[in-house]
Legacy VTK file of the C-alpha trace (Angstrom):
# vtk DataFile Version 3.0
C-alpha trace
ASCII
DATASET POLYDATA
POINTS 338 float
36.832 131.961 -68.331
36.506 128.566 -69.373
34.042 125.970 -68.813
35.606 122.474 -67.840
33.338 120.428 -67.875
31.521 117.908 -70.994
28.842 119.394 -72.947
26.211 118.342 -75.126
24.402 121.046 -77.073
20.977 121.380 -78.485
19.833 123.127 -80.766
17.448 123.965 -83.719
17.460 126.621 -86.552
14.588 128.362 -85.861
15.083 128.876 -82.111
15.728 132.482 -80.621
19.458 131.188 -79.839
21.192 129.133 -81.918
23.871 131.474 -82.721
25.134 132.113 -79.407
24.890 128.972 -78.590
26.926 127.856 -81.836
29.512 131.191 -80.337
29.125 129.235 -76.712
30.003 125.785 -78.280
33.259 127.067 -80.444
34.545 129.173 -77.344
34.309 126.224 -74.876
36.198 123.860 -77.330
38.733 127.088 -77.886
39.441 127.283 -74.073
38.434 124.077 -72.167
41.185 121.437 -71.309
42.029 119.568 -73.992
40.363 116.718 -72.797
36.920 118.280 -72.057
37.209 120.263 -75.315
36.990 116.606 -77.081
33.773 115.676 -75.182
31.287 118.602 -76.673
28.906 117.315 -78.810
26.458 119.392 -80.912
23.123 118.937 -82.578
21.462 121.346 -84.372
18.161 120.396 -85.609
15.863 122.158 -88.346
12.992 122.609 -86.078
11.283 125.356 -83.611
12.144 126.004 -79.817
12.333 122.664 -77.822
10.781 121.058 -81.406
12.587 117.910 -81.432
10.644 115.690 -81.003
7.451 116.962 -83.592
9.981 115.708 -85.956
8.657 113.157 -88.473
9.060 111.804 -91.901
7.680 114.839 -93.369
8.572 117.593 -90.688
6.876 121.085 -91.474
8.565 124.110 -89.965
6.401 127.319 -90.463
5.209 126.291 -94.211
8.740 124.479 -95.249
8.956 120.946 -95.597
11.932 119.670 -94.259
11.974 116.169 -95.156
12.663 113.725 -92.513
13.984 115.411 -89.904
13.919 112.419 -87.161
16.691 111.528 -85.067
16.764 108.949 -81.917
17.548 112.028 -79.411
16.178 110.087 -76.261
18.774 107.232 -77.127
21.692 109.675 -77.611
20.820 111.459 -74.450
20.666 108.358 -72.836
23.711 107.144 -73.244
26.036 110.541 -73.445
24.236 110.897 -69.562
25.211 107.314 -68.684
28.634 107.829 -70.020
29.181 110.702 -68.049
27.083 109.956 -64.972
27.209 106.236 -64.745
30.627 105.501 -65.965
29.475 103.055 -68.604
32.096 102.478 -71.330
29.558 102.524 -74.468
31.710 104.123 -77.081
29.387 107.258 -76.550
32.303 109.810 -77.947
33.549 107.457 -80.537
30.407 106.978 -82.577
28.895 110.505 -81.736
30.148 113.131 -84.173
31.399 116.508 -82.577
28.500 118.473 -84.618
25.672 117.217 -85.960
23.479 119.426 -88.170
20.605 119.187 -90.572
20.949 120.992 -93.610
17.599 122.590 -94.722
17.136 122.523 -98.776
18.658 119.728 -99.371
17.058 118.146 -96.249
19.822 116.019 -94.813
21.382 114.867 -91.535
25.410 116.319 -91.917
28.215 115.756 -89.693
31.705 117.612 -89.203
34.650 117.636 -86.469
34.237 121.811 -86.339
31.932 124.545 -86.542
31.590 126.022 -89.482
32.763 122.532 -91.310
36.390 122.671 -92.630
36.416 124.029 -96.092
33.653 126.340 -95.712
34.807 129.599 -97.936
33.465 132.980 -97.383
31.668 134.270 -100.395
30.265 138.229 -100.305
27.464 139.323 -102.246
27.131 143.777 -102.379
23.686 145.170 -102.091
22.972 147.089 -105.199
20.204 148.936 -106.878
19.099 152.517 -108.857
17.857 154.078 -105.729
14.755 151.875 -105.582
15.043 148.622 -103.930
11.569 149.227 -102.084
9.815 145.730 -102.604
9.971 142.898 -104.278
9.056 144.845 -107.476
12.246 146.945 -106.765
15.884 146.946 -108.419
17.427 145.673 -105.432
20.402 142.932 -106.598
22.780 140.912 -105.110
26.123 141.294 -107.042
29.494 140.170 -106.657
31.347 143.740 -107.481
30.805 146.661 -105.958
29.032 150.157 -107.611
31.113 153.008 -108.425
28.284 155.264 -107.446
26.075 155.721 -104.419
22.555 155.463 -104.988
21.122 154.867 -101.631
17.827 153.534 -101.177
15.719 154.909 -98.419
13.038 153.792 -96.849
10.412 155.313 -93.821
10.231 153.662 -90.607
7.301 154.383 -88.752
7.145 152.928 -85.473
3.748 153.261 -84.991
3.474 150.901 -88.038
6.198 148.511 -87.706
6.991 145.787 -89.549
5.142 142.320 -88.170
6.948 139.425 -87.775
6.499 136.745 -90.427
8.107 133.639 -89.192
11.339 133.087 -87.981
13.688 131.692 -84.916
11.498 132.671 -81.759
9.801 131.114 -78.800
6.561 131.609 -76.211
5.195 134.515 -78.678
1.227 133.213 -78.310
-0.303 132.957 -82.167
3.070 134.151 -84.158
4.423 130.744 -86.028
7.945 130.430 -85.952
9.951 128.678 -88.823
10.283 129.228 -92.636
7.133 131.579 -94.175
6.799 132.826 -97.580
7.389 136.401 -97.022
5.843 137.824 -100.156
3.117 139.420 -98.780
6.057 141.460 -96.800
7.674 142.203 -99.581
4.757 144.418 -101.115
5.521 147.225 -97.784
7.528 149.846 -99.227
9.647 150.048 -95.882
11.198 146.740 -96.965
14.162 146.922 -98.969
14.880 143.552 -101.259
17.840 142.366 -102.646
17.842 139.169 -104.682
20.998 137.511 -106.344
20.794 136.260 -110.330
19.090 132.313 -109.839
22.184 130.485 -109.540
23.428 128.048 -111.843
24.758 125.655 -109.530
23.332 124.928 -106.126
25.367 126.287 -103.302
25.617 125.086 -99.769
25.836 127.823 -97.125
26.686 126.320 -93.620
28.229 128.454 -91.109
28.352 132.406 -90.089
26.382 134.787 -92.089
28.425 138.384 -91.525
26.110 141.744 -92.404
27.744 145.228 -93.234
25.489 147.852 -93.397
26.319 151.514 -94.208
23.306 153.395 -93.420
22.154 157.149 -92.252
19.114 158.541 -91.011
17.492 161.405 -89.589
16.985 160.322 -86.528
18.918 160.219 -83.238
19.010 156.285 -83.147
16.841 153.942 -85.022
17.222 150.264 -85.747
18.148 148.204 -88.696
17.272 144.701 -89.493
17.918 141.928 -91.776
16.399 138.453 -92.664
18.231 136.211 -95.183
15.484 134.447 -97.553
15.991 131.442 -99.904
13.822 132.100 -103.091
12.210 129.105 -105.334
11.861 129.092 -108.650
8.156 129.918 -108.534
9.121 133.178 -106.126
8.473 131.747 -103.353
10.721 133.108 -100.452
11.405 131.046 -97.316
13.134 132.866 -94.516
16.647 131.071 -93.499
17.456 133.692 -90.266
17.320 137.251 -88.906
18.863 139.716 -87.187
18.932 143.513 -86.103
21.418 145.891 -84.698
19.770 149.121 -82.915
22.656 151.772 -83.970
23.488 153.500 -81.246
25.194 150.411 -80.144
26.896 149.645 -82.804
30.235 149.978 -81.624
29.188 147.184 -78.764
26.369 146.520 -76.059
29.507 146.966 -73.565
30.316 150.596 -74.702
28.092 153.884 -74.147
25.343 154.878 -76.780
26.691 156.600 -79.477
24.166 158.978 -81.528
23.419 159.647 -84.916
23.653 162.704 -86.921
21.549 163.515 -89.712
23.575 163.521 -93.270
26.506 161.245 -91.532
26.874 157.934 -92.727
27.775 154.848 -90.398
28.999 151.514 -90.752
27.162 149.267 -89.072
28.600 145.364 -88.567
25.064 143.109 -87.563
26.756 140.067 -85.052
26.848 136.914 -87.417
23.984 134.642 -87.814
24.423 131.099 -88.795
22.364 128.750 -90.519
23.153 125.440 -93.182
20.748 125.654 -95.925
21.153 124.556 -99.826
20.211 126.856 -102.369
19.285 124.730 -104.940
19.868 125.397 -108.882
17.560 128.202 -109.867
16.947 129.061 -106.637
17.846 132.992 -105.369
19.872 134.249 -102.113
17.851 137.242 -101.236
18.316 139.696 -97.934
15.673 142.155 -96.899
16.680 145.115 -95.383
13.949 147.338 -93.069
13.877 148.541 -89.175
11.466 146.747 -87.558
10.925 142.930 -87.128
7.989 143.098 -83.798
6.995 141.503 -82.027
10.385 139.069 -82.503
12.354 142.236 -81.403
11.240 145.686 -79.130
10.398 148.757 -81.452
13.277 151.442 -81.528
10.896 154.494 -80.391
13.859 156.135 -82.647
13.825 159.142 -79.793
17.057 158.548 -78.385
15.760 157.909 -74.975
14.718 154.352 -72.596
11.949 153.362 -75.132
10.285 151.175 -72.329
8.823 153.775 -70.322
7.723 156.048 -74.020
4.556 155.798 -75.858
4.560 157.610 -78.785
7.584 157.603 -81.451
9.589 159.327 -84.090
9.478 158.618 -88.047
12.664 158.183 -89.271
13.809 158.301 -92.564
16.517 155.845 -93.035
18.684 155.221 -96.151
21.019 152.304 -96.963
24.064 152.908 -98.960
26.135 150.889 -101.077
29.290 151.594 -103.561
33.110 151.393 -103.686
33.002 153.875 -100.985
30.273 152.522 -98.956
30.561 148.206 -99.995
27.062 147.202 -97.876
27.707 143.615 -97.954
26.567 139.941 -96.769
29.357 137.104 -96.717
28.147 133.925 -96.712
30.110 130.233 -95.617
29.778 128.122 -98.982
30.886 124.799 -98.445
31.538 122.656 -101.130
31.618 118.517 -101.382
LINES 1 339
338 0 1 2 3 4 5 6 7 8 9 10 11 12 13 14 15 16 17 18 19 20 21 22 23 24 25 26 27 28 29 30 31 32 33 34 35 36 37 38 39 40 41 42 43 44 45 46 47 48 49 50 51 52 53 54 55 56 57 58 59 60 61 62 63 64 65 66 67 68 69 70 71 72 73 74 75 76 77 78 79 80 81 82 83 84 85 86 87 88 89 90 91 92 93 94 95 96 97 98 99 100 101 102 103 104 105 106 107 108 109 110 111 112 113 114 115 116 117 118 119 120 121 122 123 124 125 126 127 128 129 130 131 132 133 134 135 136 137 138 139 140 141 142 143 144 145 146 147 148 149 150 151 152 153 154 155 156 157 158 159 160 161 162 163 164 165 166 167 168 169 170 171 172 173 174 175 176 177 178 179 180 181 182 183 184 185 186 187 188 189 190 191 192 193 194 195 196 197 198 199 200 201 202 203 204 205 206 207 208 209 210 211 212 213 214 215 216 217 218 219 220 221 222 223 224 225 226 227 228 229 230 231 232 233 234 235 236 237 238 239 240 241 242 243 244 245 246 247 248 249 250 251 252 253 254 255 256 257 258 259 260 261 262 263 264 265 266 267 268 269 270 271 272 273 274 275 276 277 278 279 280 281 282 283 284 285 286 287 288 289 290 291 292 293 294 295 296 297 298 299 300 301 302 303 304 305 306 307 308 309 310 311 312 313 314 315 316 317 318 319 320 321 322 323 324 325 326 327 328 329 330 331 332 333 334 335 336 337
């Protein structure tokens, strides 16, 4: 059903919603009347929840610098509501750009009729690895081909001992710090799995969706899978861009019944896109981490089966993530290019 009426949205990067909201934004431009399509505006700032105006000439997200981050929000509220509301003919739409976004990396203000920008190109990167892409210290790789053998690399998820979240796009979580963290001090638990590209040679732009194919098994009943997307520096240290997770038995949609897994069986597993605009610089690395747990940002999966909520104790599952010709685990990024 479509929404007819003007919209402008806000949003930031490290916020708990920015990719449904982004999903919102295209789908009311997609069905709206013509005419209200043309009056949603979008900002997307590189801040926390409801951050915008901590922004200053040397904004710090988490531990990331983003630069000057500042923009006269108050004044564009302003007159977008007086527009709309008042009637006054201030040339609100003409001068206001349909999406507005800050690039993080490159640090810049960025503007563009559509979202993703027109031009951006999917690029896919296919996990890789000997078997042992446990850590940082792992052989976990990024590569542009695909293996012709499987050698899946498996991991143990103990829910009893999940993985703590390190950053990231959250709100209201008491002492946890949203925005870009280093997350090598994650990166030494063996139920992480890393994958880092070759540093590139050129920098890369990626604004737009991030897609996530997964082809995983465990021996569990259900279990979850997660993934956070990590921009590395040339001294190693690696920022967090986004995150996601997909518990499996929904993986063929939240609007369809649970489906179970069976031990030995392996399942494709699409995560919903995430988006972000960041600018991996020359030298720097694309790196995903792969694990199962991501808490407090996201419920433990109890990996029983059952309602979780009303459970206390769990099941250890022993998960594995697969990747060849036959079984392409995969991230596409949106590259744009200048």
């Amino acid at each position: 059903m479509a929404s007819n009426i003007p919209g402008l949205w806000l949003m930031s990067w490290y916020d708990v919603s920015v990719g449904p909201n982004l999903a919102a934004y295209n789908f009311v431009r997609k069905t709206a009347r013509p005419e209200i399509a043309n009056e949603q505006n979008a900002i997307i700032a590189p801040v926390s929840h409801c951050g915008y105006k901590r922004a200053t000439e040397d904004t710090i997200v988490g531990e990331r610098s983003m630069g000057d981050a500042r923009l006269d929000y108050d004044a564009l509220t302003y007159a977008w509501f007086d527009y709309f509301l008042k009637g006054e003919q201030n040339g609100i739409l003409e001068t206001t750009p349909k999406v507005h976004y800050f690039t993080t990396g490159s640090n810049k203000w960025q503007t563009s009729d559509t979202w993703p920008p027109s031009g951006a190109k999917p690029v896919t990167y296919y996990f890789a690895s000997a078997g042992n892409a446990n850590t940082m210290y792992g052989d976990g790789a990024l590569t542009t081909t695909t293996n012709d053998k499987d050698q899946p690399d498996k991991f143990v998820y103990d829910p009893m001992n999940p993985v703590t979240t390190n950053g990231g796009g959250f709100c209201c979580m008491g002492s946890y710090k949203p925005g870009a963290v280093d997350q090598r001090q994650m990166e030494t638990r063996n139920d992480i799995l890393v994958y880092s590209s070759e540093p590139l040679k050129e920098g890369m732009e990626v604004t737009g969706p991030i897609d996530v194919t997964l082809y995983v098994s465990s021996d569990a009943k259900d279990t979850d899978f997660t993934i956070k997307v990590i921009d590395v520096l040339p001294d190693g240290t690696a920022y967090n861009i986004s995150d996601n997770i997909q518990r499996v038995r929904y993986r063929e949609g939240y609007d369809k019944a649970p489906v179970w897994m069976e031990k030995g069986t392996v399942y494709k597993v699409a995560l919903q896109p995430m988006q972000i605009s960041n600018y991996f610089a020359p030298g720097h690395r694309l790196r995903v981490e792969v694990s199962s747990s991501n808490f407090p940002r996201f419920d433990r999966n109890l990996n029983t089966g059952d309602n979780n909520y009303d459970e206390a104790t769990g099941v250890v599952a022993h998960n594995q993530v697969h990747h060849s010709q036959k079984y392409p685990s995969s991230i596409t990024v949106s590259v744009v290019s200048h």
